[in-house]
N, C-alpha and C positions, 0 to 999 in steps of 0.2 A: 504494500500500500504506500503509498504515495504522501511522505509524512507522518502516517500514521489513519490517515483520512479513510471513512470508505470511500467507493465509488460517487453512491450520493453525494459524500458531501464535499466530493471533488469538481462535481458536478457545476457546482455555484458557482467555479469561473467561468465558465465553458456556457452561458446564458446565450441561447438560439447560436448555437453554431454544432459544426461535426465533429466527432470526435473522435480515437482510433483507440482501442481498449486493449491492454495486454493483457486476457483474463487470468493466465495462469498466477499473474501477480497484483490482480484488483486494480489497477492504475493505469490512468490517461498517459499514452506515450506520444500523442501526437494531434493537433487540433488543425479547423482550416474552416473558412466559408462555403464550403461544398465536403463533399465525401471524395474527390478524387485530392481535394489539396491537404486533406486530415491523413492520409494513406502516407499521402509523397512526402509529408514533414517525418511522422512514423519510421518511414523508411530509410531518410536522413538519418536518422538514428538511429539505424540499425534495426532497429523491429519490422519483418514483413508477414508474419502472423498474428495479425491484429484483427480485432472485429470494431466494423463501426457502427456510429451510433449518432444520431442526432437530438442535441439535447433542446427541448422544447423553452418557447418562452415562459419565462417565469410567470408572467402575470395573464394569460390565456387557460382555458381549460381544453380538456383532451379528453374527449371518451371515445374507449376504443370501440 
């Protein structure tokens, strides 16, 4: 984890944008305004088995 952070509450920076999850260790390795530019920063960094994710706006509701 990421600080110590969960995922949630890692969550909070990352307001309406994508983001590329490294799940085996709970943490954001990569962000971007799309899903191809959260992948390609990830990958900068050497992570290419990530899942993405886009984290919704804070103040909008969502039902799935």
């Amino acid at each position: 984890m990421e600080n110590g952070l969960t995922l949630t509450e890692q969550f909070r920076d990352y307001e309406d944008m994508w983001v590329a999850i490294l799940e085996s260790e709970s943490r954001i390795v990569g962000s971007g305004a799309d899903p191809l530019e959260a992948r390609s920063d990830a990958e900068r960094k050497g992570y290419s088995e990530t899942t993405l994710f886009q984290v919704p706006a804070f103040d909008q509701l969502y039902v799935p």
